[in-house]
C-alpha positions as CSV (number, residue, x, y, z in Angstrom):
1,X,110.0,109.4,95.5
2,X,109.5,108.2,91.8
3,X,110.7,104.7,91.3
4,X,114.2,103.8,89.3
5,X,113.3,104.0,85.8
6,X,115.2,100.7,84.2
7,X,114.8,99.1,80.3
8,X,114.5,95.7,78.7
9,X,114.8,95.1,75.6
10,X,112.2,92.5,73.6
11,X,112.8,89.9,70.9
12,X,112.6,92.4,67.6
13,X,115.3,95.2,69.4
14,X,112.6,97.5,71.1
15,X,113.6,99.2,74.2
16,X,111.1,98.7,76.9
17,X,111.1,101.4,80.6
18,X,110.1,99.7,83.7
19,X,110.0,99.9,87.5
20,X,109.3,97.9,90.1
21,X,107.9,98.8,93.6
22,X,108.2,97.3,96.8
23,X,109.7,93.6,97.2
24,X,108.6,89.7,98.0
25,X,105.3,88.0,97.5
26,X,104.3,86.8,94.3
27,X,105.2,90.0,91.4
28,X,102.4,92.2,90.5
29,X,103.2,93.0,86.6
30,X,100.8,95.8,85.4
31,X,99.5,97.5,82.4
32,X,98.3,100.8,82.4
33,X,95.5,101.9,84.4
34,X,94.5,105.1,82.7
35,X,94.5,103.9,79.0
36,X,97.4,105.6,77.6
37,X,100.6,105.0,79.4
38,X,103.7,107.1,80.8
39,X,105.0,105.0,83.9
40,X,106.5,108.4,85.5
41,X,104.1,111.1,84.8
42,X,101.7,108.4,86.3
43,X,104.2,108.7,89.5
44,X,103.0,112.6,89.1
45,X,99.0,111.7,90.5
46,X,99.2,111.4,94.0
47,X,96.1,109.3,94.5
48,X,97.3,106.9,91.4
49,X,100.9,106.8,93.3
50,X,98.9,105.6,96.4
51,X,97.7,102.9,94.6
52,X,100.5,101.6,93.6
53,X,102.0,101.5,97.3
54,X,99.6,100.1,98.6
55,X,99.4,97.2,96.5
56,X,103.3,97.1,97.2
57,X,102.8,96.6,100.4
58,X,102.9,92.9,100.3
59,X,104.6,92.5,96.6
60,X,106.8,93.4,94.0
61,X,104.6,95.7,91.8
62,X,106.0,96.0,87.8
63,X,104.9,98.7,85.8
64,X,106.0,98.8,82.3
65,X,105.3,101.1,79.1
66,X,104.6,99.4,76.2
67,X,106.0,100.3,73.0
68,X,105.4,103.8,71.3
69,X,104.2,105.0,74.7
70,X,105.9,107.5,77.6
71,X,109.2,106.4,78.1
72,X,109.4,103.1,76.1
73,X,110.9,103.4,72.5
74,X,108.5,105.6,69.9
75,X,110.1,105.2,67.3
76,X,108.5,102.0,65.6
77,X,108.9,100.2,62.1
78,X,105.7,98.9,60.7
79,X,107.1,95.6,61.4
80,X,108.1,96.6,64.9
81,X,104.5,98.3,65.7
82,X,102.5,95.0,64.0
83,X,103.5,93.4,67.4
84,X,101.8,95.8,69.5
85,X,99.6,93.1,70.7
86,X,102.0,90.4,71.1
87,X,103.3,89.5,74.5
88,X,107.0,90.8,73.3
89,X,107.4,93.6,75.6
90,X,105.5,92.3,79.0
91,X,107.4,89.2,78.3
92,X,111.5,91.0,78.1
93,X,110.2,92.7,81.3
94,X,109.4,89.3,82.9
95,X,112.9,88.1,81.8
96,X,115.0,91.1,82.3
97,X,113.9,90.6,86.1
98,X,114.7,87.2,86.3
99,X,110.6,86.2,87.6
100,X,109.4,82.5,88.0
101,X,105.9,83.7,88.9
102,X,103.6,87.0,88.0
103,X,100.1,87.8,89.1
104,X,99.1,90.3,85.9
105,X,96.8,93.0,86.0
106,X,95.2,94.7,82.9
107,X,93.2,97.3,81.8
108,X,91.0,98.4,78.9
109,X,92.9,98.3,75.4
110,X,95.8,96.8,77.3
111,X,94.1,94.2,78.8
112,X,94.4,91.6,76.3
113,X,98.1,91.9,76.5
114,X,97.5,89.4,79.6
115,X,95.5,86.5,77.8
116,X,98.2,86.4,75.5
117,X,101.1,86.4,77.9
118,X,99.5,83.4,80.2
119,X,98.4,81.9,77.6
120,X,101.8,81.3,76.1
121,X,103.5,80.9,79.2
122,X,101.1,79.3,81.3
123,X,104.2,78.4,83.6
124,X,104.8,81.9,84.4
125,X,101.1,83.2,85.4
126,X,99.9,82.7,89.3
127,X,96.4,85.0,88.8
128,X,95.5,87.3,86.4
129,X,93.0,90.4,86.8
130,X,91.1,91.8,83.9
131,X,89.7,95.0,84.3
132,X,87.2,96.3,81.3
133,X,88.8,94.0,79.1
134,X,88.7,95.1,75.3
135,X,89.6,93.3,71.9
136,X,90.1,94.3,68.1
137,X,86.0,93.9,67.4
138,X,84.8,96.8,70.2
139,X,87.2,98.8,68.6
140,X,86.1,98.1,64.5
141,X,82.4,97.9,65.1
142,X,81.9,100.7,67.5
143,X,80.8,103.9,65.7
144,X,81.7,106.4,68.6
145,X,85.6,104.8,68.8
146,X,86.0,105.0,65.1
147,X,84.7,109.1,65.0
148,X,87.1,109.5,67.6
149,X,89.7,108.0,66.3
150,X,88.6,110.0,63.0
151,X,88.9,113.2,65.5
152,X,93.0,111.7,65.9
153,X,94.0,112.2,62.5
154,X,92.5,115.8,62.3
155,X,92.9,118.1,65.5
156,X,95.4,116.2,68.0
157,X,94.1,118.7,70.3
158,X,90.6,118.1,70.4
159,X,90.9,114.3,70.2
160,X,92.5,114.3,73.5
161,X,90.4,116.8,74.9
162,X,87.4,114.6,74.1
163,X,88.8,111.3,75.2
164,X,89.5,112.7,78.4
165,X,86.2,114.2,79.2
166,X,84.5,110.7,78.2
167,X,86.3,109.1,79.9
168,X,86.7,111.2,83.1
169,X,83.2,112.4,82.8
170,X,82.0,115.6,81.8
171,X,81.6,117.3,85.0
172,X,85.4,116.7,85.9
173,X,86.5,119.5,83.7
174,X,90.0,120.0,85.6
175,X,90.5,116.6,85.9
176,X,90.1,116.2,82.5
177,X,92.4,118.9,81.0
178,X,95.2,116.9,83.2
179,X,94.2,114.2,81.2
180,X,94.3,115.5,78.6
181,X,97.3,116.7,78.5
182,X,98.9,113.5,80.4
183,X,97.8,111.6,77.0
184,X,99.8,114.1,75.0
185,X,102.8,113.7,76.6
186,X,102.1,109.8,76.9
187,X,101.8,109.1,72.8
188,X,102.4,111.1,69.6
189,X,99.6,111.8,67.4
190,X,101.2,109.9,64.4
191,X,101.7,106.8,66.9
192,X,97.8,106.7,68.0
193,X,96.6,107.2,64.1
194,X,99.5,104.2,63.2
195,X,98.0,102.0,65.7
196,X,94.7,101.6,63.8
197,X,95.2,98.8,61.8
198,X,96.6,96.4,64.3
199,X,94.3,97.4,66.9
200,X,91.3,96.9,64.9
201,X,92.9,93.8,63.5
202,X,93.8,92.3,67.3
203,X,91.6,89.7,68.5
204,X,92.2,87.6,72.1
205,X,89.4,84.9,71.5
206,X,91.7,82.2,70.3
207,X,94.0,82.4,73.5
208,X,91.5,82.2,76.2
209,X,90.9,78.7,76.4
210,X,94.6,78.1,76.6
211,X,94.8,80.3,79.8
212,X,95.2,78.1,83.5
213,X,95.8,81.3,85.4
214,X,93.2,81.8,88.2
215,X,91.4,85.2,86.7
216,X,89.2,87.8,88.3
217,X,87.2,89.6,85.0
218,X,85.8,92.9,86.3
219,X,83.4,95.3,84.4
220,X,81.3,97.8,85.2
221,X,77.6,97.4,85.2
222,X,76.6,99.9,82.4
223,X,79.6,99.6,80.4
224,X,80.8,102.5,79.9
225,X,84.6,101.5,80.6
226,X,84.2,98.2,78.7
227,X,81.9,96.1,76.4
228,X,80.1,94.1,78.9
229,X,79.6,91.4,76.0
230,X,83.4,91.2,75.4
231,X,83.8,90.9,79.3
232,X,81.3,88.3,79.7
233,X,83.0,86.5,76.6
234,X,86.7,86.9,78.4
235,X,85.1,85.3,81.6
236,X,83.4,82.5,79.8
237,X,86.2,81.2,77.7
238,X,89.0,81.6,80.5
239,X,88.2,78.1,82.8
240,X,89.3,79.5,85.6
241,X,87.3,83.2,85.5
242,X,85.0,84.9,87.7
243,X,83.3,87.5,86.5
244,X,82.3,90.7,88.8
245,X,80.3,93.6,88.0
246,X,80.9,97.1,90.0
247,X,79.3,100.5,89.7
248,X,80.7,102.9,87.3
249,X,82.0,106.3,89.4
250,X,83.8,107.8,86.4
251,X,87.5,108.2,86.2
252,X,89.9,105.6,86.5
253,X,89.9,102.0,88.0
254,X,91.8,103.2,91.0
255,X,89.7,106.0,92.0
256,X,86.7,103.1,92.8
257,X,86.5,101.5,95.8
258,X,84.6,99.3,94.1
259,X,87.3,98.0,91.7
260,X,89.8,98.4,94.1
261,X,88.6,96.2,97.1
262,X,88.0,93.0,95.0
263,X,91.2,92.8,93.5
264,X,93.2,93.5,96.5
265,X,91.3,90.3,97.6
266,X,91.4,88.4,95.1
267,X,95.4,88.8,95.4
268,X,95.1,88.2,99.2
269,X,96.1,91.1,100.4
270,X,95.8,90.6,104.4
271,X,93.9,93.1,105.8
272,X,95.2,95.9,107.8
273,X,95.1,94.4,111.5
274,X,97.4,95.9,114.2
275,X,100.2,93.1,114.7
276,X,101.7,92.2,118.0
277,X,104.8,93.6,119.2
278,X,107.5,91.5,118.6
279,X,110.5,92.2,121.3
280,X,113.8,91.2,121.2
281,X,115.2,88.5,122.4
282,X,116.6,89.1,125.9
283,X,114.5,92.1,126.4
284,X,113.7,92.8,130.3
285,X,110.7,94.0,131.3
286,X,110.2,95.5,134.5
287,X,106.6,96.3,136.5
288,X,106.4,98.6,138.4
289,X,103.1,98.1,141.7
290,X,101.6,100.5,143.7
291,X,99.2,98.6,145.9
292,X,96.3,101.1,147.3
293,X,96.7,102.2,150.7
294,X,99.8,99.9,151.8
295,X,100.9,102.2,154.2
296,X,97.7,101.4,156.0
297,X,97.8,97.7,155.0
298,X,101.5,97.1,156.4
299,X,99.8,98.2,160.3
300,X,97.8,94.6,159.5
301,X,100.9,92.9,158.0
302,X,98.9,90.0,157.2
303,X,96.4,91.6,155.4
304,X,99.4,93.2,153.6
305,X,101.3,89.9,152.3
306,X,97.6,88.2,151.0
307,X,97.2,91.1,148.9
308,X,100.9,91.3,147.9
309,X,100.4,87.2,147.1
310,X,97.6,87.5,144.8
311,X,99.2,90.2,142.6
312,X,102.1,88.4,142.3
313,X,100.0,85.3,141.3
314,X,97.8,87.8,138.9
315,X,100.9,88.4,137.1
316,X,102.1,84.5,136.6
317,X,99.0,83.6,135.6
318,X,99.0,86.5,132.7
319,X,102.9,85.3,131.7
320,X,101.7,82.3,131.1
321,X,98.7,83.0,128.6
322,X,101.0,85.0,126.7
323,X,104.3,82.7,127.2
């Protein structure tokens, strides 16, 4: 069943959609895993909805869409969509809940949302996981993101088409067409060609040294999610940063193993370990024994009461080991 879809509303007015999954441990506030964002659609892909639940298991997971995308407020001013990359709407989710603590986990584009988040609020920010982390720079300087985002501004269509086969892979061509069209209904055309300048102009170097939050920096080895120089730079200037590499598979982060398995350590996930039976209190339990040819044994009554003696101790003895 899809989770309650609830709002907050940031600083500057803008309405912000939400849900949360599961309950206790420390909360698990996320940013999208598939680059564009639509926090129900994304309820829609059974093996992404897995995910989630399985990292609810032991938390609170929050999910959020940030402004201009799925289910968040689209409508933007150019003042309003300048603070894209502020920590305005992660942080009116964080307070609309009422949290003292978050683990964040970031992905891509999104991902320096996070730095900027703990940096400011240091108080707020337990760990922090940064998957394929990205900044302004890989965005301006890279000359196959800047002909696609060329592509945006002239045939919607294609663009998306494209994006999604690069980033799915090539061979997924199903797959991809879900993507596709996923990203369509995530974000409007105008919004993604809008979001240029500040994207381009966005840069997460100046809050990393500011960041105290335990971090896990993930990127894969050929970097084709991620700039492996902008990952390595994340990891260096956080002081508290590992940095691991995993093999790229295609697809999205939660379709790898790979990707998957080190963060649910890193958030010390327990592992899954049949548990002991816990009865209730006042709970009888009764045994019953057949002893092997009594009916012979009770014509040698003596032989009959040893053996009936050292069951009865068996069974003492194995009450109190597990008393």
């Amino acid at each position: 069943m899809e989770p309650r879809i609830q709002y907050a509303k940031t600083e500057d007015g803008v309405n912000i959609a939400y849900w949360t999954m599961g309950e206790g441990g420390t909360p698990l506030v996320m940013t999208t895993p598939l680059g564009f964002s639509h926090i129900s659609l994304e309820c829609e892909e059974p093996e992404l909805l897995a995910w989630y639940q399985r990292l609810a298991a032991h938390r609170m997971v929050v999910r959020y869409d940030p402004r201009g995308y799925g289910l968040s407020q689209r409508e933007l001013s150019d003042e309003e969509l300048a603070r894209a990359f502020d920590d305005w709407d992660i942080r009116a989710v964080v307070e609309r809940l009422g949290l003292q603590r978050v683990s964040l986990l970031s992905n891509a584009g999104h991902a320096g949302i996070a730095p900027v988040f703990a940096a400011q609020h240091p108080e707020l920010v337990d760990r922090m996981i940064l998957v394929s982390p990205a900044h302004g720079p890989d965005f301006r300087n890279h000359p196959g993101v800047r002909a696609m985002l060329a592509l945006a501004k002239e045939d919607w269509k294609l663009f998306t088409e494209t994006w999604a086969y690069t980033f799915t892979g090539w061979s997924r061509g199903s797959r991809a067409r879900e993507y596709a069209r996923f990203i369509r209904r995530s974000v409007s055309q105008e919004f993604v060609v809008r979001m240029l300048e500040p994207l381009f102009a966005f840069d997460v170097t100046p809050y990393l040294s500011r960041v105290e939050a335990t971090t896990l920096v993930m990127n894969d080895v050929r970097g084709r999610t991620g700039s492996l120089e902008t990952a390595r730079l994340v990891a260096s200037g956080i002081k508290n940063a590992r940095f691991v590499q995993f093999e790229d598979v295609g697809g999205a982060v939660y379709e790898n193993e790979q990707v998957q398995k080190p963060i649910q350590e890193f958030l010390g996930d327990p592992a899954d370990e049949p548990t002991a039976v816990v009865l209730p209190s006042g709970t009888a339990v009764i045994l019953f024994l057949d002893i092997a040819d009594s009916t012979a044994l009770t014509t040698k009554l003596g032989e009959f009461e040893r053996t009936l003696r050292a069951a009865e101790q068996a069974i003492e003895r194995e009450r109190a080991t597990n008393a």
